[in-house]
C-alpha positions as CSV (number, residue, x, y, z in Angstrom):
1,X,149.2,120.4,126.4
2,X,151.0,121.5,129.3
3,X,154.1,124.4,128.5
4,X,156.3,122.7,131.4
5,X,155.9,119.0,129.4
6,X,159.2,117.8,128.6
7,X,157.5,116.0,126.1
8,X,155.8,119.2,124.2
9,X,157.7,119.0,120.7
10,X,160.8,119.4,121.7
11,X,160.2,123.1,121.7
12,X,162.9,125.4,122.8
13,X,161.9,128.2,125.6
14,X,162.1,131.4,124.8
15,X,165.0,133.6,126.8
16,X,167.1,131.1,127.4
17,X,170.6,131.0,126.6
18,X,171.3,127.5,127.0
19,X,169.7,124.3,125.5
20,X,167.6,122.4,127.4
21,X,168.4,119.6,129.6
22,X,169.4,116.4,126.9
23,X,168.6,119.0,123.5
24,X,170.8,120.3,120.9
25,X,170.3,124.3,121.5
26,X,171.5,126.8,118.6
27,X,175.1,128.0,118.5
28,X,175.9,131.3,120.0
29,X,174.8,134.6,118.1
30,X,172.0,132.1,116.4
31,X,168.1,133.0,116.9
32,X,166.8,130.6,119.0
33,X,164.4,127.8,117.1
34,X,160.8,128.9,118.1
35,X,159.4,125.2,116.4
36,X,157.0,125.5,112.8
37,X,156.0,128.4,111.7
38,X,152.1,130.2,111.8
39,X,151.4,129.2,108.0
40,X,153.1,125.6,108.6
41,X,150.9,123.0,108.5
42,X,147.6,125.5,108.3
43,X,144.8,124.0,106.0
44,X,145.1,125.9,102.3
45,X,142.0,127.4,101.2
46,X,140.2,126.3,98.6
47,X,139.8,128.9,95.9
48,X,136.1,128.8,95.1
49,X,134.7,127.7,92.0
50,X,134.2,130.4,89.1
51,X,130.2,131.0,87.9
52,X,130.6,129.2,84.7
53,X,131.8,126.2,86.4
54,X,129.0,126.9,88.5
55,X,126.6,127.3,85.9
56,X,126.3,123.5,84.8
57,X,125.7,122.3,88.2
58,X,122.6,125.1,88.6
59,X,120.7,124.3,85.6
60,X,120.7,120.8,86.3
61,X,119.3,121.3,89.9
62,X,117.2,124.0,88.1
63,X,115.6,121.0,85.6
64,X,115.1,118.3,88.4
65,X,113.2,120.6,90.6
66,X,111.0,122.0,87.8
67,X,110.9,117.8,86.5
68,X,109.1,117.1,90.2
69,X,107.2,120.6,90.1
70,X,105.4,119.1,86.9
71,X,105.4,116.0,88.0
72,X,103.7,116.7,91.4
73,X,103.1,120.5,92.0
74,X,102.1,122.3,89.0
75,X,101.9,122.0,85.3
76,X,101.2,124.4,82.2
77,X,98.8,123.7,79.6
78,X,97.9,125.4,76.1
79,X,94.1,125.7,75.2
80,X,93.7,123.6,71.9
81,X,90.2,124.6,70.9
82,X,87.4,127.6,71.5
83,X,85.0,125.1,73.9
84,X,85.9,127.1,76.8
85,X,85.1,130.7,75.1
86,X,84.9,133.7,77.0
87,X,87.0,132.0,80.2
88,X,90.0,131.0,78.1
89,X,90.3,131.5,74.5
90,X,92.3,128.8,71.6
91,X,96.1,129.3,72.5
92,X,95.7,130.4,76.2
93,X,98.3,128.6,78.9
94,X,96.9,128.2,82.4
95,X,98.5,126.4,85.2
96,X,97.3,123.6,86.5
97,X,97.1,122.8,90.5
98,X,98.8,119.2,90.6
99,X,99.1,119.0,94.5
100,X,96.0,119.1,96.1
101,X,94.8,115.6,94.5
102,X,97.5,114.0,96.2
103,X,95.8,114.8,99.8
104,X,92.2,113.3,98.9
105,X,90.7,116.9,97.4
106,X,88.5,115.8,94.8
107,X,87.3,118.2,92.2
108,X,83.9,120.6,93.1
109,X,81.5,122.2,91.5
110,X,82.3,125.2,89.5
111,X,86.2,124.4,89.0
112,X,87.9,124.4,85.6
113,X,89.7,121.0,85.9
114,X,92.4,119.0,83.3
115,X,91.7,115.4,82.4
116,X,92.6,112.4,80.7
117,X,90.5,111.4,77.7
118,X,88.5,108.9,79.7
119,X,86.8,107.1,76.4
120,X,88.0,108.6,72.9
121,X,86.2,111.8,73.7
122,X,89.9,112.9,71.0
123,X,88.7,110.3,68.4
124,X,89.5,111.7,65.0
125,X,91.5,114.8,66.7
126,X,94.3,115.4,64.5
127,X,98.0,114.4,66.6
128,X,100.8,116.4,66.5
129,X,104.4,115.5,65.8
130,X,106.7,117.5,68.6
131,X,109.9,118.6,67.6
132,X,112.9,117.7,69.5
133,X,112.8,121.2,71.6
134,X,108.9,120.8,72.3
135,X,110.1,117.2,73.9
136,X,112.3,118.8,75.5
137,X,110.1,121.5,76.7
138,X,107.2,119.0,77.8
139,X,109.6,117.2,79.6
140,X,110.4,119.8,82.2
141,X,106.6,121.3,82.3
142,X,107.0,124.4,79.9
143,X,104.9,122.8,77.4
144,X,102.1,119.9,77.5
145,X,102.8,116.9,76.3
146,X,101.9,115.6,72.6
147,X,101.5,112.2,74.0
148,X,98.9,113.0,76.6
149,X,95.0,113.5,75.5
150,X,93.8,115.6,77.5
151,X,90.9,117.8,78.1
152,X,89.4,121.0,79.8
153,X,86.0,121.7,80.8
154,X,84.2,123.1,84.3
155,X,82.7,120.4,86.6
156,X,79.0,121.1,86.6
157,X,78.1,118.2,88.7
158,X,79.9,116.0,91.5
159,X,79.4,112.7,92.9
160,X,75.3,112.1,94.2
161,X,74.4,115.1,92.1
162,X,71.7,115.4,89.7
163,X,72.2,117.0,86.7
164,X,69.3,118.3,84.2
165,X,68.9,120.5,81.1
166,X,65.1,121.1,79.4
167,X,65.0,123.1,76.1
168,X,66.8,126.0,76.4
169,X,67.5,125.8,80.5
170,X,68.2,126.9,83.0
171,X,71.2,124.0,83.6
172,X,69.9,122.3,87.1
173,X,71.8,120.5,90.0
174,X,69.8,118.9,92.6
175,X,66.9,121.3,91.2
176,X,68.6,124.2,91.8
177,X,68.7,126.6,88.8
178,X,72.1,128.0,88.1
179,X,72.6,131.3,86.9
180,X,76.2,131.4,84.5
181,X,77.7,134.3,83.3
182,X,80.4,132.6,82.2
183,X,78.5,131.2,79.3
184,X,79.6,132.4,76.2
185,X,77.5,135.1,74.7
186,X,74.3,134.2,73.1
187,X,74.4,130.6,73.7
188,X,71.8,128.9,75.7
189,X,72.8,126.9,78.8
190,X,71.3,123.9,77.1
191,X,71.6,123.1,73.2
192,X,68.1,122.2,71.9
193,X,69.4,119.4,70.1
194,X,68.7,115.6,70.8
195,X,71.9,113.7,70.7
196,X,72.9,115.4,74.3
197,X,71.8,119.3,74.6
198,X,68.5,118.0,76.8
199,X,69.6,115.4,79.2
200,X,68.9,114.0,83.1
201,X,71.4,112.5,84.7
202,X,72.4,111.1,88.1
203,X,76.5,111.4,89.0
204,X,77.6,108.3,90.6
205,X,80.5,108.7,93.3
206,X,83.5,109.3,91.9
207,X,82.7,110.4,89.1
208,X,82.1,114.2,88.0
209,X,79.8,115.7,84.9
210,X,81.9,118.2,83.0
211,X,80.5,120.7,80.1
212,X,82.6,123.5,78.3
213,X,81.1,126.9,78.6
214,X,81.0,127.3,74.8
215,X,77.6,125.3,75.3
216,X,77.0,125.1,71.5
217,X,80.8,124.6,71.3
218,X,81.7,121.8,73.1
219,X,81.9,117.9,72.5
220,X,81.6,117.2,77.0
221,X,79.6,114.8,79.3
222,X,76.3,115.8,77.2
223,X,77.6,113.6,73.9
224,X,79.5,111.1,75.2
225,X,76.6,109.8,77.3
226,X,77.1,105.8,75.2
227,X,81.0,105.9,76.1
228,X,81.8,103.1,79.1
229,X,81.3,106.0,81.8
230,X,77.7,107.6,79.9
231,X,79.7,110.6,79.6
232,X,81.0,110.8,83.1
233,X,84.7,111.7,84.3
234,X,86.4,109.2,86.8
235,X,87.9,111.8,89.3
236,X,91.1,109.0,89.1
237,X,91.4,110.4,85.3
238,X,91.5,114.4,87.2
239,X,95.0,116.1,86.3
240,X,93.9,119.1,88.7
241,X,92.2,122.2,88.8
242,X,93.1,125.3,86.5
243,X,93.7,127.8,88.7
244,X,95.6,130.6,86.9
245,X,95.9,132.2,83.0
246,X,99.2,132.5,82.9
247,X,100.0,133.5,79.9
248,X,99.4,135.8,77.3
249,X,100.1,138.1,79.9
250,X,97.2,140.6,78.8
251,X,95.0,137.6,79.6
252,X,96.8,136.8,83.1
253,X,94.0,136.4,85.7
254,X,93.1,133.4,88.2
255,X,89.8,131.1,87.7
256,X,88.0,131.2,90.4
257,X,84.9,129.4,91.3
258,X,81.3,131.3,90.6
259,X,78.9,132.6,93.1
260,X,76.3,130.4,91.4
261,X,77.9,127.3,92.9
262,X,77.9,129.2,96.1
263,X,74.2,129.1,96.6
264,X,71.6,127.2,99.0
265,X,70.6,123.5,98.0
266,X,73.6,122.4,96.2
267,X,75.6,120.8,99.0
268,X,78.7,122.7,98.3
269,X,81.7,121.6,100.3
270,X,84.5,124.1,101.1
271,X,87.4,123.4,98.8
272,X,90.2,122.7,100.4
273,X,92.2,123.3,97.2
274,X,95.5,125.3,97.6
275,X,95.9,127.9,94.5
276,X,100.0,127.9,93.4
277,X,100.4,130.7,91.4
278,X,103.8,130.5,89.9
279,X,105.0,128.5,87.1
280,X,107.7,125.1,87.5
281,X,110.5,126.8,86.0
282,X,109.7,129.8,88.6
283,X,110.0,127.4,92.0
284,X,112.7,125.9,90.1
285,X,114.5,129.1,90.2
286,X,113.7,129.6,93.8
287,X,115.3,126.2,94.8
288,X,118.3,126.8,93.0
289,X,118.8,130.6,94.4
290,X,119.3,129.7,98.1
291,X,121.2,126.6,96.9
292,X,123.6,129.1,95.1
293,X,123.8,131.4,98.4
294,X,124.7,128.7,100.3
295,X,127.8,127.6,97.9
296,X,128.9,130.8,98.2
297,X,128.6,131.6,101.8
298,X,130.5,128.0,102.3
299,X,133.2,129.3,99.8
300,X,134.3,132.7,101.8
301,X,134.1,130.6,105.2
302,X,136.5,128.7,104.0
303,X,138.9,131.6,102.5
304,X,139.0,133.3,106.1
305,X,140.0,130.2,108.1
């Protein structure tokens, strides 16, 4: 607003000794009125929370990040039994790639992959009764749920593949012989048994042939060839591919696919799979940090206006 506005406040002018025109100026030996004050009126700063105020607010965001890391990024999982022996042993927790499935990747040959019981492969398995803390602590993705059946095996076979084991092996796909370290020591690729070890089968699309690489340890695709699916996994039943040992930490390492798979004749796509190497409660954390910066920052702007 214009200084010369007769209308401006009613504000005296400063040096004069006489009020102006129509006002009521100050007596004599009076300071003159200069109008409100610097602090009058001025917005009060807020005083910024305190951390353990803070703290409540945190965790929560902490838990609803690591609830929609589980429920769409990554998960952990314990190792229930030895059918997997040497790659991961009874008690091992790997992580689980979650995200990749939701942008069409479809499991591939050579991956260690999570899923659901697809036809009472679990039958007879004994259940657990979680604790109120091991609720908890599936609930947000630190432990795997006691309500969900599921299972971990390496896909030897995908959709259009087929898939043969004669007498002691080599294990075929598409006729090519595999050569697989990973098999635990002094087991045969193929068991010599009847009920599944020798076996020729054609995958059907959309569906993938798991086995363990305990061969001689392993209830997979090989005996449940008379479920619904003739011992096939729906890649709909996939929870994703294991893509790190997380924990002990003495047995931290990724799980990468074998050269075997890597070979001439087998068809083998490149995997478009993203490996996310950190755990839900870790990106949790990592949310919550800059979200914490920021409340901060926000605080002191406002304690210097």
């Amino acid at each position: 607003m214009d200084a010369a506005d007769p209308a401006s406040d009613g504000a005296v002018t400063s040096g004069s000794d006489s009020p102006a025109a129509g006002g009521d100026g100050p007596a004599d030996g009076q300071p003159p009125t200069t109008g409100p004050g610097p602090d009058d009126g001025a917005p009060q700063a807020k005083k910024p929370r305190s951390f353990w105020k803070e703290l409540p607010i945190l965790i929560g965001i902490a838990l609803v990040l690591a609830l929609l890391i589980k429920t769409f990024l990554v998960q952990a999982f314990s190792i229930p039994s030895d059918s997997m022996q040497n790659t991961l042993q009874q008690g091992d927790r790997v992580l689980v790639d979650k995200l990749t499935p939701w942008f069409g990747s479809e499991p591939e040959r050579g991956e260690v992959v999570v899923f659901h019981d697809p036809d009472n492969w679990l039958a007879g398995e004994p259940t657990v009764e979680p604790n109120a803390l091991q609720t908890f602590l599936s609930w947000i993705g630190l432990m795997p749920s006691a309500e969900e059946k599921d299972l971990i095996k390496r896909v030897v076979g995908v959709g259009g593949d087929t898939v043969s084991c004669k007498k002691t092996g080599p294990l075929t796909v598409n006729g090519k012989a595999l050569n697989e370290p990973y098999v635990y020591p002094g087991n045969t690729p193929c068991s010599m048994d009847d009920s599944g070890g020798q076996f020729t089968v054609k995958v059907p699309k959309g569906f993938i042939w798991v086995m363990g690489d305990h061969r001689q340890n392993s209830r997979d695709s090989r005996y449940n060839q008379s479920d619904k699916n003739h011992g096939m996994v729906p890649v709909d039943e996939v929870v994703g591919r294991a893509i790190v040992k997380a924990w002990p930490i003495n047995r931290w390492g990724t799980l990468p696919v074998p050269d075997t798979f890597d070979q001439d004749g087998l068809n083998t796509q490149a995997s478009a799979s993203a490996a996310l190497t950190v755990a839900p409660e870790g990106l949790a954390l990592a949310g919550v940090v800059p979200v914490a910066l920021w409340r901060r920052r926000r605080a002191r702007a406002s304690e210097t206006r």
